[in-house]
C-alpha positions as CSV (number, residue, x, y, z in Angstrom):
1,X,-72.0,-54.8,-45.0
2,X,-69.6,-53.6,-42.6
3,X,-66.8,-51.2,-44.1
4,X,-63.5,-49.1,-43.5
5,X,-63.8,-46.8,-46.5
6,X,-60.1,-45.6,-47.5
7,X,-58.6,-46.4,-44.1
8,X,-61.4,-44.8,-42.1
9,X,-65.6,-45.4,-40.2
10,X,-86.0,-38.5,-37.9
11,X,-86.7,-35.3,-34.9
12,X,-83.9,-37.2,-33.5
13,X,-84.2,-39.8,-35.6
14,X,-86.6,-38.9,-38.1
15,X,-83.7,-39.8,-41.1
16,X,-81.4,-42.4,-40.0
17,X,-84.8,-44.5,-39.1
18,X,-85.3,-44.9,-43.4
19,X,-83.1,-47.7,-44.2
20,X,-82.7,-51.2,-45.8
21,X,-80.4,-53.6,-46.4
22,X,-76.6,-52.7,-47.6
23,X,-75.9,-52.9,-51.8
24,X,-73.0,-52.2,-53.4
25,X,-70.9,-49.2,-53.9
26,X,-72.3,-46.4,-56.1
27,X,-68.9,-44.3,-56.5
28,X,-68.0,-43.1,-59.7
29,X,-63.9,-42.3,-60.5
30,X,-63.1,-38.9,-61.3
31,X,-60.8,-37.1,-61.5
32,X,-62.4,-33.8,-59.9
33,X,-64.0,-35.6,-57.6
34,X,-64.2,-34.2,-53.8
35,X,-62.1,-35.4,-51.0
36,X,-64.1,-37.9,-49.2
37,X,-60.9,-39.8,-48.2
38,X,-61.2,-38.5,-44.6
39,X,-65.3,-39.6,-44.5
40,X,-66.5,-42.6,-42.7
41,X,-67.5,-44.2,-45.7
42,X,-68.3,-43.5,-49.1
43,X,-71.0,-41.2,-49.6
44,X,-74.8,-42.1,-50.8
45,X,-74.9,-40.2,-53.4
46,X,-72.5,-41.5,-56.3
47,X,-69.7,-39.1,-56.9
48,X,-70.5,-37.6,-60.2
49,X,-73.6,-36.0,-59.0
50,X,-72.2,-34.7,-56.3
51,X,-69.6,-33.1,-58.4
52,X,-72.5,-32.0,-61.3
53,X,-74.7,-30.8,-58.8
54,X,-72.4,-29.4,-56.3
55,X,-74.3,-26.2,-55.1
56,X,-77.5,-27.9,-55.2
57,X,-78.4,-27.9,-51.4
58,X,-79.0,-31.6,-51.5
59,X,-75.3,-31.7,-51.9
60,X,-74.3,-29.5,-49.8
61,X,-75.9,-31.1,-47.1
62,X,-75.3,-35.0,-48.0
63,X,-70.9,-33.3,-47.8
64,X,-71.6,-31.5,-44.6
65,X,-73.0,-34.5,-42.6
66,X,-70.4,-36.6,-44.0
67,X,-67.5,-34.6,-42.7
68,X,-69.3,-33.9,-38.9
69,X,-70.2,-37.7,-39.1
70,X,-66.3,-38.5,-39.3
71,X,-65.1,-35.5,-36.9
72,X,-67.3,-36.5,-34.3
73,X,-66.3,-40.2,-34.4
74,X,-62.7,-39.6,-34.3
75,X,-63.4,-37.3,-31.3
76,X,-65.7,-39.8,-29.3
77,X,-62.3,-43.0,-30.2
78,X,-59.5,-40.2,-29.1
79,X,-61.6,-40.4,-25.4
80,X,-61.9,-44.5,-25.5
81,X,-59.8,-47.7,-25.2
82,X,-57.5,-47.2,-28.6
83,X,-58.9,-51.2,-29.4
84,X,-62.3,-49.8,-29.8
85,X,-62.8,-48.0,-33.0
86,X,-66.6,-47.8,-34.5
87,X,-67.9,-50.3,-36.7
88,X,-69.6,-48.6,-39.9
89,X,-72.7,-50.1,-41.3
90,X,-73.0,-48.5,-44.8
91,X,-76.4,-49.1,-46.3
92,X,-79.0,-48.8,-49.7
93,X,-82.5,-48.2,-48.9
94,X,-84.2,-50.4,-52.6
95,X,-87.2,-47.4,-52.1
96,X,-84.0,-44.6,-52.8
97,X,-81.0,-43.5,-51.1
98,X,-79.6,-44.7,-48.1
99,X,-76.8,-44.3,-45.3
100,X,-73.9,-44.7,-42.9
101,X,-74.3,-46.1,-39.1
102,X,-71.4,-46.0,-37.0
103,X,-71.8,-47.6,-33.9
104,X,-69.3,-48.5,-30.7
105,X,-70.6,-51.1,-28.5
106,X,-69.5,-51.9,-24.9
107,X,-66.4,-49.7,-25.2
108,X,-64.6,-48.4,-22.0
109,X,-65.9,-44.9,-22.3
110,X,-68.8,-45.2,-24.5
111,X,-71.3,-47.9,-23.4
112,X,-73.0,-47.8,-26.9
113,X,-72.8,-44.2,-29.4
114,X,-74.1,-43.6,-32.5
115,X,-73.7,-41.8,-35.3
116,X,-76.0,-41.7,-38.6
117,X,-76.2,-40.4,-41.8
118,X,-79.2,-40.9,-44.0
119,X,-79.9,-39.5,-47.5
120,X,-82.9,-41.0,-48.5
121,X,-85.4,-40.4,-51.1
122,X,-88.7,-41.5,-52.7
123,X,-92.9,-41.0,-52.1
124,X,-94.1,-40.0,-48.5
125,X,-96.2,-42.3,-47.3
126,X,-100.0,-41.2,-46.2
127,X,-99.3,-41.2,-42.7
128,X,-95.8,-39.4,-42.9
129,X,-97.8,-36.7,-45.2
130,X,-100.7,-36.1,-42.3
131,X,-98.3,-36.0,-39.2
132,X,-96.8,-33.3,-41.4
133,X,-99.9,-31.8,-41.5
134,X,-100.8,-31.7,-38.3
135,X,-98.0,-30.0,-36.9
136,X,-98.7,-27.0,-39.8
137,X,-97.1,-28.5,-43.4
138,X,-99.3,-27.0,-45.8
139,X,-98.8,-30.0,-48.2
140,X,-100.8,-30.5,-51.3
141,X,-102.0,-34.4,-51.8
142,X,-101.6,-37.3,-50.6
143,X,-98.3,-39.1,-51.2
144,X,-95.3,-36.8,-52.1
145,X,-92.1,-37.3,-53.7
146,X,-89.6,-36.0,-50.8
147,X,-85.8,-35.9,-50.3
148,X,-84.1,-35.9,-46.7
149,X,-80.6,-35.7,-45.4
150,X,-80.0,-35.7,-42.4
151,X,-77.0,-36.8,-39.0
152,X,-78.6,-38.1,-35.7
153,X,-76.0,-39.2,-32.9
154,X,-77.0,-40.3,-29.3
155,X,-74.0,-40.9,-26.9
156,X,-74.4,-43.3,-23.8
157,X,-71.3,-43.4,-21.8
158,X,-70.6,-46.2,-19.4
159,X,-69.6,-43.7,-16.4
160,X,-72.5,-42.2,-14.6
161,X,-71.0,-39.0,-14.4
162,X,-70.5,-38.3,-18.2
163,X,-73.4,-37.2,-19.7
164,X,-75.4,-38.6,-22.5
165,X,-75.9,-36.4,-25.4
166,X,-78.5,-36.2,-28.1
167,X,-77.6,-34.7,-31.6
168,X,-79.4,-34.4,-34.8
169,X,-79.5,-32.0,-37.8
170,X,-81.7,-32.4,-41.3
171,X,-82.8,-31.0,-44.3
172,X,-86.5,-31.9,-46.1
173,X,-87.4,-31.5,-49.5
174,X,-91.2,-32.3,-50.3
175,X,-92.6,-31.6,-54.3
176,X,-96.2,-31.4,-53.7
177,X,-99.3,-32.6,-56.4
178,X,-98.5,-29.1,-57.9
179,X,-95.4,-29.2,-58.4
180,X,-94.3,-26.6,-56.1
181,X,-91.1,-27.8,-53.7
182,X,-90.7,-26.9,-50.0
183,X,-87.9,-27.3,-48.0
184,X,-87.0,-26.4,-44.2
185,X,-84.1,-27.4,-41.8
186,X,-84.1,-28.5,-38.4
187,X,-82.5,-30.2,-35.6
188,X,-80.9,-29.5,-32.3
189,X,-78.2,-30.6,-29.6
190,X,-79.5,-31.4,-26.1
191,X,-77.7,-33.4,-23.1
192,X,-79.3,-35.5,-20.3
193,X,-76.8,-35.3,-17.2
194,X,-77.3,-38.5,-14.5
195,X,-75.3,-36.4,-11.9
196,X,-75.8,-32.1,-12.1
197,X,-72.8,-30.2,-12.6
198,X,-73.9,-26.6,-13.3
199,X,-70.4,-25.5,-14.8
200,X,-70.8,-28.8,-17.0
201,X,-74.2,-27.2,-18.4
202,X,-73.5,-23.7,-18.4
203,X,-70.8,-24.6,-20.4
204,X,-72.9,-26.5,-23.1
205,X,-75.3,-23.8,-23.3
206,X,-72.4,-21.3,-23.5
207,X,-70.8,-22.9,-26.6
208,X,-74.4,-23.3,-28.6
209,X,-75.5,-19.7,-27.7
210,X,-72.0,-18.8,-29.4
211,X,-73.1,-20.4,-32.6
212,X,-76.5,-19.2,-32.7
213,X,-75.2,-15.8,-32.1
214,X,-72.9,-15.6,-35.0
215,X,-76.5,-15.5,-36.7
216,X,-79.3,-14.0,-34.8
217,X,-78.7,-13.3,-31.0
218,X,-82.7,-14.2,-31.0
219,X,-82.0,-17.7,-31.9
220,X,-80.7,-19.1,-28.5
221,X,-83.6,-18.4,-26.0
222,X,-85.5,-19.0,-28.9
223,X,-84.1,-22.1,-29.4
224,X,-83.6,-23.2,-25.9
225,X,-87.2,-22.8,-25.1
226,X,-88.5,-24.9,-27.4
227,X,-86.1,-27.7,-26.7
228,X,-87.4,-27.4,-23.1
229,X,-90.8,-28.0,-24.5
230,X,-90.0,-30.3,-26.9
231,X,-88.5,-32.8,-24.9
232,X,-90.8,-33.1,-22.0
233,X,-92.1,-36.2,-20.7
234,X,-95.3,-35.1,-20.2
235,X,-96.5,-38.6,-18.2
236,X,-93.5,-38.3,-16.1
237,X,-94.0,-34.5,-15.1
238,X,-90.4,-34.2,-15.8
239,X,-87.7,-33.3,-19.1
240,X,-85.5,-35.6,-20.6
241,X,-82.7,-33.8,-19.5
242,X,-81.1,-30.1,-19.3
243,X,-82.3,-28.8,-22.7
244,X,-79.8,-27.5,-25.0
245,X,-81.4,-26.1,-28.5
246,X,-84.1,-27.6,-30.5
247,X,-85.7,-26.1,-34.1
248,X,-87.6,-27.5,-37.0
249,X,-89.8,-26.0,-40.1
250,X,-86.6,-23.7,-40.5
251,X,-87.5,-21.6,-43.7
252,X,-87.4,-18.4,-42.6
253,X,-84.2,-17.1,-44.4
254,X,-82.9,-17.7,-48.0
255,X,-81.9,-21.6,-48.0
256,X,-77.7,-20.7,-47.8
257,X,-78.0,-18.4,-44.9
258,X,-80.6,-21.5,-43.5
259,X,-77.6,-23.5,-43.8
260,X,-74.9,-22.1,-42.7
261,X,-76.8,-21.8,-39.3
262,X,-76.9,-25.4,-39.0
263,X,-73.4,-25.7,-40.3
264,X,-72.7,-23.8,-36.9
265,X,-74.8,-25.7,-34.8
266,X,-73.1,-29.0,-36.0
267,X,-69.5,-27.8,-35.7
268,X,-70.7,-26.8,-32.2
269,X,-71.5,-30.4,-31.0
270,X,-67.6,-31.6,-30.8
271,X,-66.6,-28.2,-28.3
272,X,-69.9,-28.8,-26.2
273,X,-69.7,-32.1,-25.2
274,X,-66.2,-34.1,-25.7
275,X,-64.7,-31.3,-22.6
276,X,-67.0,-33.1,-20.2
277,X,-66.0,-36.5,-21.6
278,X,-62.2,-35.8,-20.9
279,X,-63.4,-34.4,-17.3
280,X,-66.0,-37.1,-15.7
281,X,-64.9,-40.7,-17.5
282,X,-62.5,-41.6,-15.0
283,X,-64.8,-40.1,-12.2
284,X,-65.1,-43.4,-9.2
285,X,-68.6,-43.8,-9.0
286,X,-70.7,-46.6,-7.1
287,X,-73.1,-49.0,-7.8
288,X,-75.9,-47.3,-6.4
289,X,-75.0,-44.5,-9.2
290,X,-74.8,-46.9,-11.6
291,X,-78.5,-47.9,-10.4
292,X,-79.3,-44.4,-10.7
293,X,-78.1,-43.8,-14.7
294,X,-79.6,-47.2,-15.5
295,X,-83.2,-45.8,-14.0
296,X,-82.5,-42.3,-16.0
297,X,-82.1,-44.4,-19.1
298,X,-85.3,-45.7,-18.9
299,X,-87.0,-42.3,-18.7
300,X,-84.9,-41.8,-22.0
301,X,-86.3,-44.7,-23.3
302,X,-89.6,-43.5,-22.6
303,X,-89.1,-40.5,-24.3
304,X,-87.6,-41.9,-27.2
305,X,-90.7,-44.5,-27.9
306,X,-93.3,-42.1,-27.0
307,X,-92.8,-38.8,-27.9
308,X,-90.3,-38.7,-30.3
309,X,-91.6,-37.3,-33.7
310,X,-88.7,-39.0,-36.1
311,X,-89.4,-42.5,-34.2
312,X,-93.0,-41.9,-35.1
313,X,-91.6,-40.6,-38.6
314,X,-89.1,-43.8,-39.4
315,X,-91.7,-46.2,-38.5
316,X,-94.4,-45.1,-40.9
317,X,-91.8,-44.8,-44.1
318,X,-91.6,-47.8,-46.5
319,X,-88.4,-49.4,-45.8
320,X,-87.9,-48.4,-42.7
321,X,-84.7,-49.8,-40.8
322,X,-85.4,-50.9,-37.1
323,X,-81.6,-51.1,-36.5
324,X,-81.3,-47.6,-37.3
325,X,-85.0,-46.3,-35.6
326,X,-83.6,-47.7,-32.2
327,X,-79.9,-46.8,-32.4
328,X,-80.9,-43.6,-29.9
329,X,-81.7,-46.6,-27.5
330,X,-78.8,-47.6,-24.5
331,X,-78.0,-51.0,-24.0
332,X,-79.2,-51.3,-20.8
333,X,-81.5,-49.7,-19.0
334,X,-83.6,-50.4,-15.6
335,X,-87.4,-49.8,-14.1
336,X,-88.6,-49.9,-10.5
337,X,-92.2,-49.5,-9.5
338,X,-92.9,-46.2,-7.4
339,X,-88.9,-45.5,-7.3
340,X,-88.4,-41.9,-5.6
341,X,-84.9,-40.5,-4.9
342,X,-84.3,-39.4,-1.0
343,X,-85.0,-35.6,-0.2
344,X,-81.5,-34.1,0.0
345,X,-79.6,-36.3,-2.5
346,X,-77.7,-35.4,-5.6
347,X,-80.3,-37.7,-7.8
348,X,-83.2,-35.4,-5.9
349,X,-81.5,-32.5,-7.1
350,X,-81.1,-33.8,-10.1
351,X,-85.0,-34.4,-10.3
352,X,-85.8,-31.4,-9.1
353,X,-83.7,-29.7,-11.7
354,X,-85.9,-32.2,-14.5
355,X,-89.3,-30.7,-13.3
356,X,-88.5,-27.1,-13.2
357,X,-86.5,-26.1,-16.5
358,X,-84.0,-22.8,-15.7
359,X,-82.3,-20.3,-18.0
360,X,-78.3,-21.7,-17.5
361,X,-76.8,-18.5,-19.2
């Protein structure tokens, strides 16, 4: 089902990978309902619990991604061909909960972005309950009822010289055999450059140091670090890109001042990334730089089907959507056996940069 609402539009994808097919509207008139005229489309959860359980962090979550779902997409149509406006997917998952896809397509700016919301809920699979596990979860049994909400967003633009960027923030709720809950946040903003322009990344880092330091001046390099580590391709020798931040199992504060953190981080995507839209996507460029994103696009790739832990995440959850667990993926994207750039070149800088991660601020 492909919608306008009102006039409007996981690890990276560890939530909007846990989809089905679209259902019908679960929106319930009334009259103290929130605003969710300016959202994509209507929310997952139906409008009286969002009003009766409006400080339950389930909530407040499901409202925040909504609004950064919609800011962002206006931001990413202001930069492209005023014909080209995102199509929004809103779906039902029948195991619980479900979503909002937003998608632009061959566009003039944007070569294919998206933007997703899930809010899905239900019983962890075994498999999801052990990779949990083995990164530290101390979870009690064997298949758990869990809540997630969460926005993922990967940008491909068509000019070589813009930058893709990688967004996703989330929040987990797990009730073990016990009946104990846990929850924890995470997420994280990175950008993969085809071209290096240090003012371009010092500028990125700049703006999401600002927003972790409104919280904890340790959270940057803290942050930064294990994006770095995160988001190596360890076959390839190399990063993904440039790094940005990267966090998960985030618990360590009450569950508000948790929050509000990410609330930062999220509001911090828009000022990090659109300014070097507006600068590089009228940037002439050739075809051997085109070559050279479409060859960097397949390391992403790579990454993506490899590494990621919310590919691995989406794919073993009942009901999994496929469209949604390969949204992060470009539309095109190129291979060549033994390909090395030539010592001295921009894309050898660029490589260069890739292997040996620096501190940018």
């Amino acid at each position: 089902m492909l919608v306008r609402f009102a006039g409007l539009g996981l690890g990276a994808a560890t939530l909007t990978t846990v989809a089905a097919a679209s259902g019908n509207s679960n929106v319930d008139v009334l009259t103290s309902s929130p605003d969710v005229s300016s959202f994509m489309a209507e929310p997952v959860t139906p409008l009286s619990t969002l009003v009766k359980d409006k400080d339950d962090m389930k909530v407040k979550m499901e409202m925040l991604i909504m609004k950064i779902q919609a800011d962002f997409c206006r931001a990413l149509e202001n930069e492209e061909d005023p014909s080209k406006k995102f199509i929004v997917d809103r779906w039902t998952r029948a195991e619980g909960g479900g979503g909002v896809t937003c998608v632009i397509q061959n566009g003039k700016t944007f070569e294919k972005a998206g933007v997703n919301v899930s809010v899905v809920h239900g019983i962890l699979p075994v498999d999801a309950v052990r990779q949990m596990k083995a990164r530290g979860k101390e979870l009690i049994g064997k298949e758990l009822p869990f809540f997630a909400a969460g926005i993922s967003s990967v940008i491909h633009p068509s000019n070589p010289h813009v930058p893709t960027v990688h967004f996703n923030y989330r929040y987990f709720e797990v009730t073990q055999e016990n009946g104990e809950k846990m929850w924890w946040f995470g997420g994280g903003t990175d950008l993969t450059p085809y071209y290096f322009v240090e003012e371009d990344v010092r500028h990125f880092h700049s703006t999401l140091k600002n927003a972790c330091d409104q919280h904890d001046a340790g959270y940057y390099p803290k942050f930064k670090k294990w994006c770095d580590e995160y988001f190596l391709v360890s076959h390839r020798n190399e990063c993904r890109g440039v790094g940005g931040i990267f966090f998960d199992d985030f618990e360590m504060h009450s569950q508000e001042d948790c929050f509000k953190f990410v609330k930062s981080c999220a509001e911090s995507v828009i000022p990090s990334y659109v300014p070097l839209v507006k600068k590089h996507r009228n940037d002439p460029y050739t075809s051997a730089e085109r070559d050279w994103q479409l060859l960097r696009r397949g390391r992403y790739v790579e990454f993506n089907l490899v590494y990621d832990r919310g590919t691995k995440f989406g794919l073993y959850t009942p009901g999994a959507r496929i469209e949604s667990i390969l949204m992060s993926l470009p539309v095109y994207a190129k291979w060549e056996y033994m390909h090395s750039p030539s010592d001295g070149t921009p894309e050898a800088k660029l490589t260069e940069i890739l292997k040996n991660p620096k501190e940018w601020i």
